[in-house]
ZADO-1210 file (C-alpha; in nm, 4 decimals, padded with zeros to 6 digits):
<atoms>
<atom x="00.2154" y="00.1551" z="00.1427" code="UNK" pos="1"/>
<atom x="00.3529" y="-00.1083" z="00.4046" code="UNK" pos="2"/>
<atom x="00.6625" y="-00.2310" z="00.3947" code="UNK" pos="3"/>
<atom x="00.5131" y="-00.5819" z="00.3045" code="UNK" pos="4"/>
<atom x="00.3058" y="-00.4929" z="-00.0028" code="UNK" pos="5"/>
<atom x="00.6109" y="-00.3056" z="-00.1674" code="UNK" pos="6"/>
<atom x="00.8327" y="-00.6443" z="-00.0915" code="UNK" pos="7"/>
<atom x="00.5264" y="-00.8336" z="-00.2298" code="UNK" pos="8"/>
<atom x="00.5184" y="-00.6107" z="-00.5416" code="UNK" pos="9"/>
<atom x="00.9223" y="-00.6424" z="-00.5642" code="UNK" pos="10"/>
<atom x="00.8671" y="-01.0450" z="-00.5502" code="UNK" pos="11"/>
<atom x="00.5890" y="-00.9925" z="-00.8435" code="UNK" pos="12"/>
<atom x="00.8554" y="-00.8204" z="-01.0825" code="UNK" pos="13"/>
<atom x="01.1181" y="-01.0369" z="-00.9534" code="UNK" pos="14"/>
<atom x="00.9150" y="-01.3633" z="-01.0866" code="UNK" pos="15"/>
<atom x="00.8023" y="-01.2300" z="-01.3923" code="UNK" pos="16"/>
<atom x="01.1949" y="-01.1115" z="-01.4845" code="UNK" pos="17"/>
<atom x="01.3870" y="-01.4485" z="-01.3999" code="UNK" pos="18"/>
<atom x="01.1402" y="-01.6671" z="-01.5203" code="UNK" pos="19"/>
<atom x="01.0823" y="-01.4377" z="-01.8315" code="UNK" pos="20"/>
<atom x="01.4400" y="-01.4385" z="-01.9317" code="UNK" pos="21"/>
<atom x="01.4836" y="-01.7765" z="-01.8295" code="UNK" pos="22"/>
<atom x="01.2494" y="-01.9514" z="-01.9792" code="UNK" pos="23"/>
<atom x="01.2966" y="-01.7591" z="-02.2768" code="UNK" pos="24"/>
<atom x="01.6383" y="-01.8775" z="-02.3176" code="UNK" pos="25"/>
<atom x="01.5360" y="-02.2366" z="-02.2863" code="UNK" pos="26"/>
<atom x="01.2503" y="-02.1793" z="-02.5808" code="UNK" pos="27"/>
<atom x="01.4923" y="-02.0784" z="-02.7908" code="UNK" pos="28"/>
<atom x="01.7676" y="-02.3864" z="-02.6926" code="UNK" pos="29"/>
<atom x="01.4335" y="-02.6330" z="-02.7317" code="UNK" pos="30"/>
<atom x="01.4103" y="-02.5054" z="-03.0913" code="UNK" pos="31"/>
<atom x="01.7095" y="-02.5107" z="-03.1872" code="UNK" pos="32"/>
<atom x="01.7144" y="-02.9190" z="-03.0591" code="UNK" pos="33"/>
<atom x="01.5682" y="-03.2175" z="-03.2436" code="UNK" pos="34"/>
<atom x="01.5186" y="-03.4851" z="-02.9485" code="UNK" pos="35"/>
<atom x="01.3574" y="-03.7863" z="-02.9000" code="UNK" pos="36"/>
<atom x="01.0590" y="-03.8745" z="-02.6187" code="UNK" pos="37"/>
<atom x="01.3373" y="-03.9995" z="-02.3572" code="UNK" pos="38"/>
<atom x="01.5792" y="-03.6900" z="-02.4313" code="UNK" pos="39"/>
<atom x="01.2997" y="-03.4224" z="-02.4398" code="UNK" pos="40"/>
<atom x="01.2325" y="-03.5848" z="-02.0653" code="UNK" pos="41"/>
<atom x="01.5642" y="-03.5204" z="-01.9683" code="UNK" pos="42"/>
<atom x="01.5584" y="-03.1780" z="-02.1161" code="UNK" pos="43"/>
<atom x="01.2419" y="-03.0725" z="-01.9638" code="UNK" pos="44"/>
<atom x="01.3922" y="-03.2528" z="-01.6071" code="UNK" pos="45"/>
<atom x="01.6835" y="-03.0632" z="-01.6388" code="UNK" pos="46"/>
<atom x="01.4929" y="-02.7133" z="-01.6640" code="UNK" pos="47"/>
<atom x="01.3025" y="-02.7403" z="-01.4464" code="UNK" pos="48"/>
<atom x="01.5751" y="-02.8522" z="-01.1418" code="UNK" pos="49"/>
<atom x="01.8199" y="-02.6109" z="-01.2681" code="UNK" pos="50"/>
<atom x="01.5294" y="-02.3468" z="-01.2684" code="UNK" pos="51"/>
<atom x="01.5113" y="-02.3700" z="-00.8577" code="UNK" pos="52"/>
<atom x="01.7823" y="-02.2336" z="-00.8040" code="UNK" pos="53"/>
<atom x="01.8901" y="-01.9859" z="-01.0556" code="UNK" pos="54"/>
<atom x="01.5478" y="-01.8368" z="-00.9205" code="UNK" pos="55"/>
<atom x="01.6570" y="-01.8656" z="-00.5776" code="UNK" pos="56"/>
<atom x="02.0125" y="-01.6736" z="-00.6466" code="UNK" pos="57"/>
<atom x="01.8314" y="-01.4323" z="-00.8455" code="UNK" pos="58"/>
<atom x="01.5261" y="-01.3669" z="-00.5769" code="UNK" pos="59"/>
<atom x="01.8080" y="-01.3205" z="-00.3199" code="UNK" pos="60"/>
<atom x="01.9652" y="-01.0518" z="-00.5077" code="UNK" pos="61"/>
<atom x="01.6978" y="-00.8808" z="-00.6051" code="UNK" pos="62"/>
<atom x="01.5750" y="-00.8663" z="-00.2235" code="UNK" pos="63"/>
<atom x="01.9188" y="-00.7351" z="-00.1011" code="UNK" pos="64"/>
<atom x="01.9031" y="-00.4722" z="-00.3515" code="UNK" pos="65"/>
<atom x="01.5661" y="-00.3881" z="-00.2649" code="UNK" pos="66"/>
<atom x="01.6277" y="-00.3867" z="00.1337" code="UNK" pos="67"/>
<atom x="01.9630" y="-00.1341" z="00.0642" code="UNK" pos="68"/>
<atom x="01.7387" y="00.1038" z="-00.1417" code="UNK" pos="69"/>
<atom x="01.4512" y="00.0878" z="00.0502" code="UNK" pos="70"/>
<atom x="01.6668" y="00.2070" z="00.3636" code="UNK" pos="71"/>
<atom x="01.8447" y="00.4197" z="00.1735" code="UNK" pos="72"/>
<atom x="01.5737" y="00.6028" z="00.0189" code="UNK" pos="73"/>
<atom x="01.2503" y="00.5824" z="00.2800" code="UNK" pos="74"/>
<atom x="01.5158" y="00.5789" z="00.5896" code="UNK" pos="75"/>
<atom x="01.3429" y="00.3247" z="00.7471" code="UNK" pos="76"/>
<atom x="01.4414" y="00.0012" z="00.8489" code="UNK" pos="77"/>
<atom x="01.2531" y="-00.3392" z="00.7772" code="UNK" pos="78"/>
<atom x="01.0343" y="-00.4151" z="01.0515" code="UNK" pos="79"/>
<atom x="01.2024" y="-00.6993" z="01.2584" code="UNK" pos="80"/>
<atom x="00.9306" y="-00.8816" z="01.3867" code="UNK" pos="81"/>
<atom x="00.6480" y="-01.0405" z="01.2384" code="UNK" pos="82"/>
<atom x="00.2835" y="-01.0254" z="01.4456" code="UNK" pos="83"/>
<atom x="-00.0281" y="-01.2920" z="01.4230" code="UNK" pos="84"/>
<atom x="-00.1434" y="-01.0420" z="01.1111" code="UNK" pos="85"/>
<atom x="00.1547" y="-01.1028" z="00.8984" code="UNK" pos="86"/>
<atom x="00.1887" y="-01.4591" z="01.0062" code="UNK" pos="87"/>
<atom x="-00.2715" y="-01.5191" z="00.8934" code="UNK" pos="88"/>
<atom x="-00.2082" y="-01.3609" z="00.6266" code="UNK" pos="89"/>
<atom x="00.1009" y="-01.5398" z="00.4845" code="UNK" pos="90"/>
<atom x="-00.1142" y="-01.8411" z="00.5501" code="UNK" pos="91"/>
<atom x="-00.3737" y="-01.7243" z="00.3529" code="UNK" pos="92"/>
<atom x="-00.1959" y="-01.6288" z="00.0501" code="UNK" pos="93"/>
<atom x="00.0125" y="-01.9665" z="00.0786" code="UNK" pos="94"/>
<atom x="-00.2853" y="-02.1513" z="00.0886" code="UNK" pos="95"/>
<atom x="-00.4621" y="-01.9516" z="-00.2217" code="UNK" pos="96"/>
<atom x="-00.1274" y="-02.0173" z="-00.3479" code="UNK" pos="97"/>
<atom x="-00.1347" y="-02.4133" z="-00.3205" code="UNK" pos="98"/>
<atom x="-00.4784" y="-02.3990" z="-00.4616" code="UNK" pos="99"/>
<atom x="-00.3642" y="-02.2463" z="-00.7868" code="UNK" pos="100"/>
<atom x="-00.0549" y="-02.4814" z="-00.8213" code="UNK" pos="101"/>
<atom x="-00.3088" y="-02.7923" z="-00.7769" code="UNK" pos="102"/>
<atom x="-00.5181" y="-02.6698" z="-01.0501" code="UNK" pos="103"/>
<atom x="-00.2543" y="-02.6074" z="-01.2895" code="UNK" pos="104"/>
<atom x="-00.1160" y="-02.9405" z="-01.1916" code="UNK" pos="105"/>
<atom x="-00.4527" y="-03.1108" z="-01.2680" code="UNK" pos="106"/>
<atom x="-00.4226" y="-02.9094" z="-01.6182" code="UNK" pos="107"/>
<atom x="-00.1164" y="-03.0390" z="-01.6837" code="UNK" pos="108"/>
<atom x="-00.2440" y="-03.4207" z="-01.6270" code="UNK" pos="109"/>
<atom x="-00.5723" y="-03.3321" z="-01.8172" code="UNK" pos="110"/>
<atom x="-00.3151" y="-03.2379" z="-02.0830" code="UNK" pos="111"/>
<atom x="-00.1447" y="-03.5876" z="-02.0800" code="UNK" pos="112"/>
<atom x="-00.4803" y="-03.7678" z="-02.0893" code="UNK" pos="113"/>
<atom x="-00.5974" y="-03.5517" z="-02.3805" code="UNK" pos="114"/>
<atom x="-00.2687" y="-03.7001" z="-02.5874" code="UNK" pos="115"/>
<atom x="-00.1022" y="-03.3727" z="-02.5984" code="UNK" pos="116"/>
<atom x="00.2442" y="-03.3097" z="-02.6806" code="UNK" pos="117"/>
<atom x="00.4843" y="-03.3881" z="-02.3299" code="UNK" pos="118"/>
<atom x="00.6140" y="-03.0055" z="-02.3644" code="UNK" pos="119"/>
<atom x="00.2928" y="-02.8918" z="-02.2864" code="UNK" pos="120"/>
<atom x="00.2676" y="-03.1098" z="-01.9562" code="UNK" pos="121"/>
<atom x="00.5711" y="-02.9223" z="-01.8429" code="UNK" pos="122"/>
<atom x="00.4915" y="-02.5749" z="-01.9982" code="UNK" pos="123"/>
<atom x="00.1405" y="-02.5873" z="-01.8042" code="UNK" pos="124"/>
<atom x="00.3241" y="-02.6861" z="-01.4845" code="UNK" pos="125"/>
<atom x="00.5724" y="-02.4019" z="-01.5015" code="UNK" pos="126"/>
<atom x="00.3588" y="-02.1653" z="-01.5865" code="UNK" pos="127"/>
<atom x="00.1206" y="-02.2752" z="-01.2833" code="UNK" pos="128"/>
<atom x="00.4219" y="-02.2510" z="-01.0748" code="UNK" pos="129"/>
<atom x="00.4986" y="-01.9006" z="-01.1591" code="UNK" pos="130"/>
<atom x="00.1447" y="-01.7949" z="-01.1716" code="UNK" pos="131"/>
<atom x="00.1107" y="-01.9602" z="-00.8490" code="UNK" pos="132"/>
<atom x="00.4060" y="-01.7480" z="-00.7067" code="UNK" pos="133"/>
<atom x="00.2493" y="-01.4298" z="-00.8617" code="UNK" pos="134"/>
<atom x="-00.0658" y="-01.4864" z="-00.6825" code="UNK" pos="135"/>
<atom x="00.0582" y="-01.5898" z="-00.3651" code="UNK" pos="136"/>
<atom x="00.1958" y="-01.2106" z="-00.3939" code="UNK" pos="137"/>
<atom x="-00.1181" y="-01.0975" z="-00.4939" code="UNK" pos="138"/>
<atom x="-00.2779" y="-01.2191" z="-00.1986" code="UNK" pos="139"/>
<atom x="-00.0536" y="-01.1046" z="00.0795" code="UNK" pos="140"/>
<atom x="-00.0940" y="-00.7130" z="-00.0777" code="UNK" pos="141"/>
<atom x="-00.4757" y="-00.7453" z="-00.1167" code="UNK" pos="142"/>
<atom x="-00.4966" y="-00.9252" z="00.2524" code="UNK" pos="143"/>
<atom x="-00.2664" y="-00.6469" z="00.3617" code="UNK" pos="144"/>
<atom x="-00.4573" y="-00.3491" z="00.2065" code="UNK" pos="145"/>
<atom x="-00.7829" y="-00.4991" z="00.2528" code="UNK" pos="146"/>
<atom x="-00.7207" y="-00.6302" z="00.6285" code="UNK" pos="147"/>
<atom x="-00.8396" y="-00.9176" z="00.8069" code="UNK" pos="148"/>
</atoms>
């Protein structure tokens, strides 16, 4: 396996542990909170800025861990350049990427329209952000296995 798919794979578990635990934590601080339309705004504003970059902290972490041990334990270093296959295919799986974010974001406004609840606006749009994230992933190991 290529160096990229197992730091694609690492990103995948990454996303799914932050956000997991995160968003969990916020569920449970929602529940526990009896707000009205313009402070259930604020809330869901709130998570979802303070979100960026308690994932950011956590996905640098996680990568610095995974670089040591990945040198440590395959003694081999992270490739230092990138060629025009790395760079088409992170263009690819961005793109695929973008694609699922858009549709999840047009879910979320179908949700509005429909007269649901506002926490499911932002509960569809965090969960196509993730999602997004997980399949951007996705796409760089199957574009990387598969070839182009």
């Amino acid at each position: 396996m290529y160096y990229h798919e197992k730091k694609s794979i690492v990103n995948i578990l990454s996303t799914l542990l932050i956000y997991g635990i995160y968003y969990w934590t916020v569920q449970k601080e929602y529940d526990l909170m009896a707000m009205n339309a313009d402070e259930e705004l604020q809330f869901w504003g709130k998570t979802m800025l303070l979100s960026i970059p308690i994932a950011i902290a956590g996905k640098i972490i996680i990568h610095i861990i995974f670089s040591i041990t990945h040198r440590l334990v395959m003694k081999e270093e992270q490739p230092r350049f990138e060629d025009e296959r790395d760079r088409l295919i992170a263009l690819k799986s961005t793109r695929n990427s973008f694609i699922f974010f858009g549709m999840g974001f047009f879910c979320a406004l179908g949700a509005i329209a429909l007269g649901w609840p506002l926490q499911t606006m932002f509960v569809i749009m965090i969960i196509a952000g993730v999602l997004s994230d997980i399949f951007d992933n996705l796409s760089q190991v199957y574009f990387h296995q598969k070839g182009i």
